[in-house]
VOGU-3710 file (C-alpha; in Angstrom, 3 decimals, decimal comma):
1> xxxxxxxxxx> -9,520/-12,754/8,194  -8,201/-9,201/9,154  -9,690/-5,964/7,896  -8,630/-2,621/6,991  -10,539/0,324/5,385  -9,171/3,175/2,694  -8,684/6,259/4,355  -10,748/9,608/2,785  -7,748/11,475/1,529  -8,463/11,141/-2,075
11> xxxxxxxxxx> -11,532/12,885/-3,947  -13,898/15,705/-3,659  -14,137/15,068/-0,139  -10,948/14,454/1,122  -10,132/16,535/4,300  -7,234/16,433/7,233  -10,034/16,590/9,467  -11,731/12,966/7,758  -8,818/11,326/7,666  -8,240/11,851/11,073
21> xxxxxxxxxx> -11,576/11,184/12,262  -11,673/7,343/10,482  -8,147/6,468/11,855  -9,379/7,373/15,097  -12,623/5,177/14,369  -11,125/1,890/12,665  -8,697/1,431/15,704  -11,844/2,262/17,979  -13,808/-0,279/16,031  -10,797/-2,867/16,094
31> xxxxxxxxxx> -9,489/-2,830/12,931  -6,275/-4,216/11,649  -4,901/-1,219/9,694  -5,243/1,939/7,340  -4,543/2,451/3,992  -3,268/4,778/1,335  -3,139/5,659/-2,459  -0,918/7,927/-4,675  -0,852/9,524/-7,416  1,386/13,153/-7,621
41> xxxxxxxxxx> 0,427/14,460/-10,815  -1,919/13,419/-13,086  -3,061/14,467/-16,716  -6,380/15,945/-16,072  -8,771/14,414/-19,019  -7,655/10,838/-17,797  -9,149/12,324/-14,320  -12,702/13,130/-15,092  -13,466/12,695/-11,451  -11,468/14,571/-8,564
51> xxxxxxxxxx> -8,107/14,466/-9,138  -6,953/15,290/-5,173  -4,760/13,180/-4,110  -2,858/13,969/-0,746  0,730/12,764/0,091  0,630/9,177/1,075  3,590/9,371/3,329  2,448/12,915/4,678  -1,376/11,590/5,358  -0,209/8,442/7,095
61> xxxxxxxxxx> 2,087/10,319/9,358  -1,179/12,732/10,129  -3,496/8,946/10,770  -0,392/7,682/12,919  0,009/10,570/15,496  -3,737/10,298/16,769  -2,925/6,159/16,390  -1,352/3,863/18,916  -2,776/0,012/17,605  -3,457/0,165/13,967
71> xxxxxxxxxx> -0,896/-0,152/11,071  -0,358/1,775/8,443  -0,641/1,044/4,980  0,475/2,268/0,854  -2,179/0,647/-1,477  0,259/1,009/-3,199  3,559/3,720/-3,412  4,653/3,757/-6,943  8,221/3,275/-6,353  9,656/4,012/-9,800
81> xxxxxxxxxx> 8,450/7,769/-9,639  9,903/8,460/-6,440  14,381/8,280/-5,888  14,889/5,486/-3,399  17,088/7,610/-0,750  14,517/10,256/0,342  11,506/7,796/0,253  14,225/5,074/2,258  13,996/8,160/5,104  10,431/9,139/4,586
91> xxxxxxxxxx> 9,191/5,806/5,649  11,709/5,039/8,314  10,678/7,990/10,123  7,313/6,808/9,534  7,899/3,301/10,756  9,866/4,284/14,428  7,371/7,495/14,889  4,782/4,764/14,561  5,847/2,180/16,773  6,726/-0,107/14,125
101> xxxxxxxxxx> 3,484/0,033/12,341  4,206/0,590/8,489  2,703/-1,657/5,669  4,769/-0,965/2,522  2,599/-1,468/-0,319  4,358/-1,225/-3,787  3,810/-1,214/-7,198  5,435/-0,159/-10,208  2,638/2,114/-11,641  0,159/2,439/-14,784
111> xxxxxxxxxx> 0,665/5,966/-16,017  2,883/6,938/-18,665  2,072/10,597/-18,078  3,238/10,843/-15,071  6,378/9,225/-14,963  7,061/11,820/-18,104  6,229/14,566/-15,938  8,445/13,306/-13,134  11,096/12,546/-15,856  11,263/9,108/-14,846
121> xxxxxxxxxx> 11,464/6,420/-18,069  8,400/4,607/-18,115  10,017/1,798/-19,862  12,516/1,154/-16,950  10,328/1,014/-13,849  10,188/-2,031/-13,706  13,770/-2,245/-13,566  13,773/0,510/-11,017  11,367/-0,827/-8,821  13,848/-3,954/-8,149
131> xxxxxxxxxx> 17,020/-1,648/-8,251  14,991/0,931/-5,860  14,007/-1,925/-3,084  16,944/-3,290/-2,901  18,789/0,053/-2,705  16,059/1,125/0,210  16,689/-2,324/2,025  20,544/-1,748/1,763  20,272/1,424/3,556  18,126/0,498/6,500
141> xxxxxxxxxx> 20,428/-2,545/7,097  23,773/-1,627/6,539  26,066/1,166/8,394  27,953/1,654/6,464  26,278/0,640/3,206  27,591/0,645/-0,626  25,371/-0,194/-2,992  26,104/0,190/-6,712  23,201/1,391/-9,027  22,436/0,730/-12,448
151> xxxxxxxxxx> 19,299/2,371/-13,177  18,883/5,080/-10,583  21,031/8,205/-9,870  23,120/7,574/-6,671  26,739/6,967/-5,980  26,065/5,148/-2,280  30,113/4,174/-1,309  30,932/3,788/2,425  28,031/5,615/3,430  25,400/6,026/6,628
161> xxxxxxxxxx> 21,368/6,272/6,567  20,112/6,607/9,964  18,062/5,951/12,089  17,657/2,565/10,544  13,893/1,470/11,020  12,629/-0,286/14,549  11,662/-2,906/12,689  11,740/-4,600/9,512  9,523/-3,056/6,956  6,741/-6,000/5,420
171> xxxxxxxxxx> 6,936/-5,321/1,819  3,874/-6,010/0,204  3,598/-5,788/-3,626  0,449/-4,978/-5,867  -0,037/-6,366/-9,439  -1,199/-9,349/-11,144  1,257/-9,098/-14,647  3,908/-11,698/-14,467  6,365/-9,666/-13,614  4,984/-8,602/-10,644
181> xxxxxxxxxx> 4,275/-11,928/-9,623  7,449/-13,566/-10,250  9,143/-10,324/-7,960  6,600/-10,879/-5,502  7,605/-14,540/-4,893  11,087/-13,878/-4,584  11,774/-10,718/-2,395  8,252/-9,740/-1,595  6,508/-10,557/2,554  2,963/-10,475/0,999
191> xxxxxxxxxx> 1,408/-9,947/-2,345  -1,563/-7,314/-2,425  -4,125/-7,667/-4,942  -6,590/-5,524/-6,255  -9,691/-5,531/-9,005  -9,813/-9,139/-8,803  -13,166/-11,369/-8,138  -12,548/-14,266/-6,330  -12,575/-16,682/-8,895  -10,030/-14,302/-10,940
201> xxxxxxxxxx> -7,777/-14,071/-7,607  -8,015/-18,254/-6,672  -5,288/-19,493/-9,525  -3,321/-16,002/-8,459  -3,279/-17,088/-4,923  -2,496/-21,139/-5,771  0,556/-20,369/-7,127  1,346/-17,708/-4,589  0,728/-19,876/-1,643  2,436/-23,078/-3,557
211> xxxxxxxxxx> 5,878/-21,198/-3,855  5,616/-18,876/-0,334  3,785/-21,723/1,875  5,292/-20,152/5,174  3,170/-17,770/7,626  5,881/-15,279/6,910  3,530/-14,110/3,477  0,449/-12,811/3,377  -2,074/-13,193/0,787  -4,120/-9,615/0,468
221> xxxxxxxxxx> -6,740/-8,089/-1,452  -8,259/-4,385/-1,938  -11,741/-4,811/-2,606  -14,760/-2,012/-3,299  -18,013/-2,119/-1,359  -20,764/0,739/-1,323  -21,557/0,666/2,304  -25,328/-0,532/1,210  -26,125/-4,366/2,138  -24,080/-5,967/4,855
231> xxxxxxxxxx> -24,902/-8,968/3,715  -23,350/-7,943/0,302  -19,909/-7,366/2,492  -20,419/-10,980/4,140  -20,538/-12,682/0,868  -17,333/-10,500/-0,639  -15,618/-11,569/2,392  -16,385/-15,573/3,024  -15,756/-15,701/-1,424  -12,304/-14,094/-0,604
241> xxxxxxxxxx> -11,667/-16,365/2,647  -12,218/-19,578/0,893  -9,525/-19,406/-1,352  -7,173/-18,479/1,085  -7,301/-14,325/1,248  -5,716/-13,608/4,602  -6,461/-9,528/4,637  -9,270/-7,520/2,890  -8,384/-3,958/2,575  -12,276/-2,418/1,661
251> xxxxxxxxxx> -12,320/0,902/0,462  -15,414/2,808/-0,942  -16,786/2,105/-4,533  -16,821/5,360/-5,057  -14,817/7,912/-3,554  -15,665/10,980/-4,492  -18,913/10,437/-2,405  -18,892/10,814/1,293  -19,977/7,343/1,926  -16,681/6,344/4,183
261> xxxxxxxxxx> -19,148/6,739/7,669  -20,963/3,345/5,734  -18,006/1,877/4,636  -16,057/1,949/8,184  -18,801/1,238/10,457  -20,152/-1,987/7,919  -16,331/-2,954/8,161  -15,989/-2,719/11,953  -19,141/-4,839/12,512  -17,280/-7,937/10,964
271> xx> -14,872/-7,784/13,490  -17,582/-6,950/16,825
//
């Protein structure tokens, strides 16, 4: 099993400083990676708690410059809201500045209101978030590249996007709909669940593992743990392990409390 904590740069106490400090201390403690959420904008009654969200991108960028082992992970960018073509250069920068160290988590997002206020169709992203990956993969490995688009605004004919990543990009996708599923099976390098108990995840992760059996894919979960009982965090993990969950990502259960100290240091004593 490998392990990788939520960075603090969502919430109430959210801070560059914080999110430097536990990047620093999850590769100090060993860990496999860090992670990111997103939101941009967000109707504020559907946010009773803190609504601060820094930019995933941005933060991860901040975590990989005082970095040199761990990766670097979206939990998950919601492609759809975001053109392909700017984000396609956002993350290659990311990926060569890092060493090659980017986890592209995706998803195709939950909230109508924002995808109004970003005047992106709601209705379509699914459709955009296949149109949008294949458009970003097309441009970090073609030169020159055309790529016709259906859904998204871009006329891409006998064009260049460079630099091309180091590295391919693992692509990672959240969601447990069948949609999601089915696109994670046939372009995605790792599905990346989340809100799942074990027993939920374990006919999820069959039929994942049946139809990607290769070492190529990795089976992943986001899980929530308070930073309490240790022994709490043992169970989580060997109930996730034996049905075949390669990577725990464990964030705080609540993070608008400055509990991440707990969180990081529980997490780095499963791998000491």
């Amino acid at each position: 099993m490998k392990y990788g904590i939520h960075l603090p740069h969502a919430g109430d106490q959210a801070t560059p400083a914080l999110i430097r400090r536990h990047a620093e201390r999850a590769e100090d403690l060993g860990l496999e990676d860090v992670w990111v959420s997103e939101h941009i904008i967000v109707p504020r009654d559907k946010f009773p708690r803190s609504p601060l969200f820094f930019d995933p991108v941005l933060s991860l960028t901040w975590a990989a410059a005082v970095t040199k082992r761990v990766k670097l992970g979206t939990t998950v960018l919601v492609l759809p809201m975001r053109h392909p073509l700017p984000l396609a250069k956002e993350l290659a920068t990311l990926h060569n500045f890092s060493e090659g160290r980017l986890i592209m988590g995706a998803g195709s997002g939950w909230l109508k209101e924002e995808f109004a206020a970003l005047g992106v169709p709601f209705e379509e992203r699914g459709r955009r978030l296949d149109e949008g990956i294949a458009m970003m993969r097309a441009v970090w490995s073609e030169d020159p590249v055309t790529f016709k688009s259906r859904y998204i605004p871009a006329v891409i004919e006998g064009m260049t996007m460079t630099p091309m990543p180091v590295s391919p990009i693992p692509l990672w996708f959240g969601g447990s709909a069948e949609p999601a599923l089915k696109r994670t099976i046939r372009i995605g390098d790792g599905w990346h669940g989340s809100s799942l108990t074990a027993d939920q995840a374990a006919p999820i992760i069959k039929r994942l593992r049946d139809a990607r059996p290769g070492p190529d894919f990795t089976i992943s979960m986001r899980v929530q743990w308070d930073g309490t009982d240790r022994g709490v965090l043992r169970a989580l993990v060997d109930s996730y392990a034996a049905i075949g969950v390669q990577h725990l990502l464990i964030a705080p259960q609540d993070r608008n409390v400055d509990d991440w100290e707990k969180v990081t240091e529980g997490v780095g004593a499963l791998v000491a």
